[in-house]
C-alpha positions as CSV (number, residue, x, y, z in Angstrom):
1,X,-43.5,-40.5,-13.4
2,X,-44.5,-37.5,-15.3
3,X,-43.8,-33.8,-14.1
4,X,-45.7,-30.9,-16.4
5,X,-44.1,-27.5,-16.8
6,X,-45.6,-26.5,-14.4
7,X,-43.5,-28.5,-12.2
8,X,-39.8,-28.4,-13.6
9,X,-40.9,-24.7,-13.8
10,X,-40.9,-24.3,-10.2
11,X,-37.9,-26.8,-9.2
12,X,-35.9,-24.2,-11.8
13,X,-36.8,-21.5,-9.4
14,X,-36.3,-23.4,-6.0
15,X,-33.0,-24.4,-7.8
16,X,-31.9,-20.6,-8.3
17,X,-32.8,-19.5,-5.3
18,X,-30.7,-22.0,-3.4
19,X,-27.8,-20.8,-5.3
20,X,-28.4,-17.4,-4.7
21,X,-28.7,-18.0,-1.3
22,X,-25.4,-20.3,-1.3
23,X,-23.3,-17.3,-3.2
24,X,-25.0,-14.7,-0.6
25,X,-23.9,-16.8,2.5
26,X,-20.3,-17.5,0.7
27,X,-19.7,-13.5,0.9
28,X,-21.3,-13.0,4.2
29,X,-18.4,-15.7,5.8
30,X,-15.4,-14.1,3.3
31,X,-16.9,-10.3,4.7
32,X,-16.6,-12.0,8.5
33,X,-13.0,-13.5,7.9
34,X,-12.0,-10.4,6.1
35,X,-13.2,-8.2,9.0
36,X,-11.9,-10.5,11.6
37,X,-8.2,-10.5,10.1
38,X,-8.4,-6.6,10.2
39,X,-9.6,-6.1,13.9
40,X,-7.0,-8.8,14.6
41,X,-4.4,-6.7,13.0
42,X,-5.5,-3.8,14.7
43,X,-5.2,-5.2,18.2
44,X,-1.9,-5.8,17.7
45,X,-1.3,-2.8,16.3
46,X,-2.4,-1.0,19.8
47,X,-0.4,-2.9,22.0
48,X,2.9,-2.3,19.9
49,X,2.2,1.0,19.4
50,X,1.5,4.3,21.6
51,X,0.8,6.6,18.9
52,X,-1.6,3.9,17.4
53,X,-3.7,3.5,20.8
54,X,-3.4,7.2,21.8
55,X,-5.7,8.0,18.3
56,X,-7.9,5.3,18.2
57,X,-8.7,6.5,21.9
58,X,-8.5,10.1,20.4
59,X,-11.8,8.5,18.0
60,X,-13.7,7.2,20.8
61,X,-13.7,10.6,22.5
62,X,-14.9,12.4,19.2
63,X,-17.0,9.7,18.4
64,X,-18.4,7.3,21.6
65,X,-19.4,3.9,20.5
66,X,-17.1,3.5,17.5
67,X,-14.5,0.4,17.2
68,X,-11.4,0.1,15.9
69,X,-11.3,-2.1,12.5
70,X,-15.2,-2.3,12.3
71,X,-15.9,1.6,12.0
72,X,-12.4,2.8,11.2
73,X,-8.7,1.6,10.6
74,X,-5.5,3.3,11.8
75,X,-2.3,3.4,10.1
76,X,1.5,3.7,12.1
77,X,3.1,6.2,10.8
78,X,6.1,6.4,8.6
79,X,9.6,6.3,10.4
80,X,7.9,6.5,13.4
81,X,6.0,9.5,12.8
82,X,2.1,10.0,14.7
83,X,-0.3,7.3,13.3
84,X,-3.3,8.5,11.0
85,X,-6.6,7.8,10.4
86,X,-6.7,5.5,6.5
87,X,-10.2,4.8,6.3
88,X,-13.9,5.4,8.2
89,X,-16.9,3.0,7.9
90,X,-18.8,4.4,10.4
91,X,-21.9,7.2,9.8
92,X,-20.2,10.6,8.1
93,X,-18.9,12.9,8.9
94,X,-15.6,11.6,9.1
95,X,-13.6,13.0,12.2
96,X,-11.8,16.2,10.9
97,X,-8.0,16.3,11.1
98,X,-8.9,19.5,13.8
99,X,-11.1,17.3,16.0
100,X,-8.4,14.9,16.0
101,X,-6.0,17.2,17.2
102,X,-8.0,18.8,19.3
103,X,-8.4,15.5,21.0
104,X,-5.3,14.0,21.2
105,X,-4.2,17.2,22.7
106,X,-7.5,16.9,25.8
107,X,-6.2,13.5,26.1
108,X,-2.2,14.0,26.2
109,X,-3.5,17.2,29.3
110,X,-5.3,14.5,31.2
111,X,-2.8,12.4,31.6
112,X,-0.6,14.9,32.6
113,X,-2.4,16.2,35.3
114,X,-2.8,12.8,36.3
115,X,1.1,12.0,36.5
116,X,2.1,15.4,37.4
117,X,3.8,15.4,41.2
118,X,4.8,11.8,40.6
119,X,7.4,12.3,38.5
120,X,6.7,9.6,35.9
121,X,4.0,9.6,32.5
122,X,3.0,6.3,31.3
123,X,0.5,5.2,28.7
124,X,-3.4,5.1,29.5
125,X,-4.4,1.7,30.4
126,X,-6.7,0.0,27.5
């Protein structure tokens, strides 16, 4: 059988592409695992700890929509100091340390006036 230039020309090309295509697939799946692991992390990190869940709840008031681990990742703080916000993937601007503040502060009132008279504060439900 004889195959011009022509021919291997185009298998070369069919070749590449399939390669790039296996490459671009093999960093999708590692992004997904990678981004997986992290939101993992993050949901435990919420239900161990208050100050962890109060911000990323703090977020979603500044910013509806956004999701823990996907648009932004929390930190605990050190020796059980307040956690902090470490990164932001979501559209800038990034929420300012005043906004956060601001809204931790709405949220800690709320749930005040919710407990107050019954002589007990507990967490907001997630």
């Amino acid at each position: 059988m004889y195959f011009d230039a022509f021919t291997y020309s185009g298998l070369a090309v069919a070749f590449a592409i399939l390669i790039a295509l296996v490459i671009v697939l093999h960093r999708s799946n590692r992004e997904a695992h990678r981004q997986i692991r992290r939101l993992s992390e993050h949901t435990l990190l919420m239900h161990e700890d208050n100050s962890v869940r109060r911000l990323c709840r703090a977020l979603a008031e500044i910013r509806p929509g956004v999701c823990p681990a996907v648009d932004f990742t929390v930190e605990p703080g050190q020796g059980g100091g307040p956690a902090y916000l470490a990164d932001w993937f979501a559209e800038p601007p990034r929420p300012s340390d005043e906004q956060i503040a601001e809204a931790l502060e709405k949220l800690a009132r709320e749930y005040r006036d919710l407990d107050e008279g019954q002589g007990n504060v507990r967490e907001p439900k997630t």
